[in-house]
N, C-alpha and C positions, 0 to 999 in steps of 0.2 A: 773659196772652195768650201762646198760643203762636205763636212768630215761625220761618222761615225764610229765611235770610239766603244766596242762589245767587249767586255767583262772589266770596265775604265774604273771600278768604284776604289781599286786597291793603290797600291801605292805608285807604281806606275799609271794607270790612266789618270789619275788623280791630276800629275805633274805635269801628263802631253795634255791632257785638256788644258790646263791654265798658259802653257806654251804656246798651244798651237792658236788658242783662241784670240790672241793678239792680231794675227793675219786671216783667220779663216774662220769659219761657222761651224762650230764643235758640237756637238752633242753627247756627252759621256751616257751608258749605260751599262748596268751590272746586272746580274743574274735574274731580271725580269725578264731582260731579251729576250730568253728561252723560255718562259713558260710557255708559251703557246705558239706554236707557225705561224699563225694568224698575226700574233703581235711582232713578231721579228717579220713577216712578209712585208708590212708597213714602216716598221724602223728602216728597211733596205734602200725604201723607195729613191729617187730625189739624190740621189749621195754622190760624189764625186771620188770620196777613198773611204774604205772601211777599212780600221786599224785592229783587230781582233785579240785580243791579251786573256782570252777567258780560261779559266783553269785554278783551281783549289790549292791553298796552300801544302808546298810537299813537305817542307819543315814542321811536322807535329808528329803524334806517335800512330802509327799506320795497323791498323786493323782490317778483316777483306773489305768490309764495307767502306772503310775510308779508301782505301787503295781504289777501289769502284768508283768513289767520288772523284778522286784525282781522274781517274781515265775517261769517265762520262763527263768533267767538265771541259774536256782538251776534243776528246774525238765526238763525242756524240752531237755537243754545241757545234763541230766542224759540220756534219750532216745536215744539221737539221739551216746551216747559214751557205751550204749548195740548194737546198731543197729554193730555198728564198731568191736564190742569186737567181736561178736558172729560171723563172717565171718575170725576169726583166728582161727586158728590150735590149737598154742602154746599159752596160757594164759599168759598176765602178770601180777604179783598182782597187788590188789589196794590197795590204799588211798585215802579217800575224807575228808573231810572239813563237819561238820555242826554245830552247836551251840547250847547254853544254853538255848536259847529260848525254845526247845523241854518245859523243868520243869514250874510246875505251877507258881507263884510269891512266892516268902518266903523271908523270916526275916535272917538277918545273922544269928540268935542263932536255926534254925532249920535247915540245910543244906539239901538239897536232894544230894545223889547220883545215880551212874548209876540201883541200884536198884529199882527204881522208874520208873513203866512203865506205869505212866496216864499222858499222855501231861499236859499243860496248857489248857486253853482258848483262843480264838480270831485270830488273821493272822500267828502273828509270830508264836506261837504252832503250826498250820495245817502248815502254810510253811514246819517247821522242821519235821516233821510225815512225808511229802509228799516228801519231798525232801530223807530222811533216807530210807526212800522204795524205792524211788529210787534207791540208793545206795547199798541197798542189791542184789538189783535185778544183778549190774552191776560180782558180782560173789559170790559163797558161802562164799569164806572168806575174805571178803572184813573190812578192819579195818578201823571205823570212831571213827575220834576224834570232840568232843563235845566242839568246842573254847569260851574261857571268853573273855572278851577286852582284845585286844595284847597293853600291855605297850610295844609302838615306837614313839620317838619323829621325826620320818622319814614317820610317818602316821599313819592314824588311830585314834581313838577317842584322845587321849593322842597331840597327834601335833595338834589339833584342840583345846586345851585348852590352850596351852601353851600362846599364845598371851596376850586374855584377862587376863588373872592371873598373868604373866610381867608388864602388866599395872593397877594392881592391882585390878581388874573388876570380882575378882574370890568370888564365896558365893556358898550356899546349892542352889540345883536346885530342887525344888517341896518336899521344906522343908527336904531333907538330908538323909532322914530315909530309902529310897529302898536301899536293899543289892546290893554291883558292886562285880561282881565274875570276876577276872583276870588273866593275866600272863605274867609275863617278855616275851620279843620276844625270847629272849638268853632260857632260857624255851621250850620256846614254838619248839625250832629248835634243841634242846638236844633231847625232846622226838621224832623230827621223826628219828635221830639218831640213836634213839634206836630202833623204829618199824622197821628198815631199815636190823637194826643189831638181827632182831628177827622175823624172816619171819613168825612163829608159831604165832604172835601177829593176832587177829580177833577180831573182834567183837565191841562194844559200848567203847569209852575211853572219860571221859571227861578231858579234857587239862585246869585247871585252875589253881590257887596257891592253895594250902589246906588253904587260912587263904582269905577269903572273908571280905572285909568290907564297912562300910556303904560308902555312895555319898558323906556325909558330912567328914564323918572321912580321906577317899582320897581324899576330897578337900582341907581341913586343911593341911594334909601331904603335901601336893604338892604347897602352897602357904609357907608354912611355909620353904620347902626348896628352894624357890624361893624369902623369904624373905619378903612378900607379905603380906597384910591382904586379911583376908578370911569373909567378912562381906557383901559384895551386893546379896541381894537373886534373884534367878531368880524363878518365880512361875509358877505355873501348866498352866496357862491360859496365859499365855507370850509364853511357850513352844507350848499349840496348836495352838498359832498365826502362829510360827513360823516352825511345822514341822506337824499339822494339826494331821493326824490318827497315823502318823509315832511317835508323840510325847510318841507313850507309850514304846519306847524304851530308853528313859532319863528317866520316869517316873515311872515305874511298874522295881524292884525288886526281882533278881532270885539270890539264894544262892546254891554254889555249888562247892563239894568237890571233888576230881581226888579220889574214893578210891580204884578203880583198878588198876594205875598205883601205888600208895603206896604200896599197898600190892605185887607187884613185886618188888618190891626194887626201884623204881626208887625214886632218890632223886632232890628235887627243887635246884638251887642255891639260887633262888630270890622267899623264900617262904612266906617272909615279906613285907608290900607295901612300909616301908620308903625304905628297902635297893635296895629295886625294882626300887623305884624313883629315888633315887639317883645315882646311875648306870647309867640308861637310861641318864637322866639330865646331868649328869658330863661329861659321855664318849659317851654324844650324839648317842646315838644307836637309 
């Protein structure tokens, strides 16, 4: 199968290129796709699935212009990869990328799944509404998966932690209590495996571990297997110093369960955070 893989340079495309490309013909590309229609009219060509992951990191401190950047790298890239699709003959399926952000905020002990069709509130919610329209548009059966934070100590929220928590500088961040909905990378690269292996697969999927837990409770796990104390807090008003509007992504809380992949049979490896941790952490993944 010939694959291409559009905004693949980060840490997830990174991982399905070198996955996928054991069974299939991968081509990873990053933010050159879009320079021009012209260039992405030719990237299209020839492809069997186009996997689409394109979009700016949300985790940094968000100004309008950045906020701009996050929404012109999710919708505008979706525009301008209709424009390309619709000047072929032969279709190739898709796959895109979008996240948990779509769900209101909740409590681990109340989970939303993909039954749940009223957004949240505020950026991230209308980002993922606006971005998923997108994504429909690009074909009728077009399969998005709904990502948690990708457990990788090779990037991603997870390698950003690791430092301060080695020097023992790890505590609850804006008091502990917002649910972190997740997923082993090894996870996360099983399930496209299988959309791969199930071309019939459409529609809304969320990609997390069935077993969501608090900030505080993945803080603990992850200094404790680090050997670490878990005791300097980092608070609400330190975090909007430091990542301003962005800050409601450390701060605010989405709980959320895969129940449509469950109910196909698909099984987690890593559907626990310690053994999640410990995995990643040992055998550095």
């Amino acid at each position: 199968m010939k694959i291409l893989i559009l905004g693949g340079t980060g840490l997830i495309g990174g991982a399905l290129e070198r996955h996928l490309s054991t069974d299939h013909e991968v081509e990873c590309v990053g933010r050159s796709a879009f320079v021009s229609q012209d260039v992405l009219n030719k990237l299209v060509q020839d492809r069997d699935l186009i996997i689409k992951l394109s979009g700016a990191n949300i985790v940094k401190r968000w100004n309008s212009a950045y906020k701009q950047e996050i929404w012109d790298s999710r919708i505008v890239t979706g525009k301008q990869l209709k424009t390309s699709l619709d000047l072929l003959k032969s279709k190739p399926r898709i796959i895109c990328a979008s996240a948990v952000g779509f769900y209101p905020e909740s409590s681990c002990d109340k989970p939303f799944d993909e039954s749940c069709k009223h957004p949240g509130t505020g950026f991230l919610s209308d980002l993922v509404v606006a971005w998923e329209k997108h994504s429909k548009n690009l074909s009728k059966d077009v399969l998005i998966f709904r990502f948690g934070v990708v457990l990788s100590v090779k990037g991603g929220a997870l390698s950003q932690m690791l430092l301060p928590f080695k020097l023992g500088f790890g505590g609850p961040v804006a008091g502990g209590k917002q649910c972190f909905s997740w997923v082993h990378v090894d996870d996360l690269l099983k399930a496209f495996s299988y959309a791969v292996e199930h071309p019939d697969l459409q529609g809304v999927f969320n990609l997390t571990s069935p077993n969501p837990v608090t900030q505080g409770q993945f803080g603990k796990t992850l200094a404790s297997l680090l050997h670490r104390p878990f005791l300097l807090p980092l608070f609400k008003w330190q975090i909007k110093l430091l990542f301003g509007e962005g800050s409601q992504v450390l701060t605010q809380g989405v709980s959320v369960t895969p129940t449509k992949l469950l109910q196909l049979g698909f099984k987690f490896d890593y559907a626990e955070v310690t053994s999640a941790l410990k995995d990643v952490i040992s055998n550095k993944k």
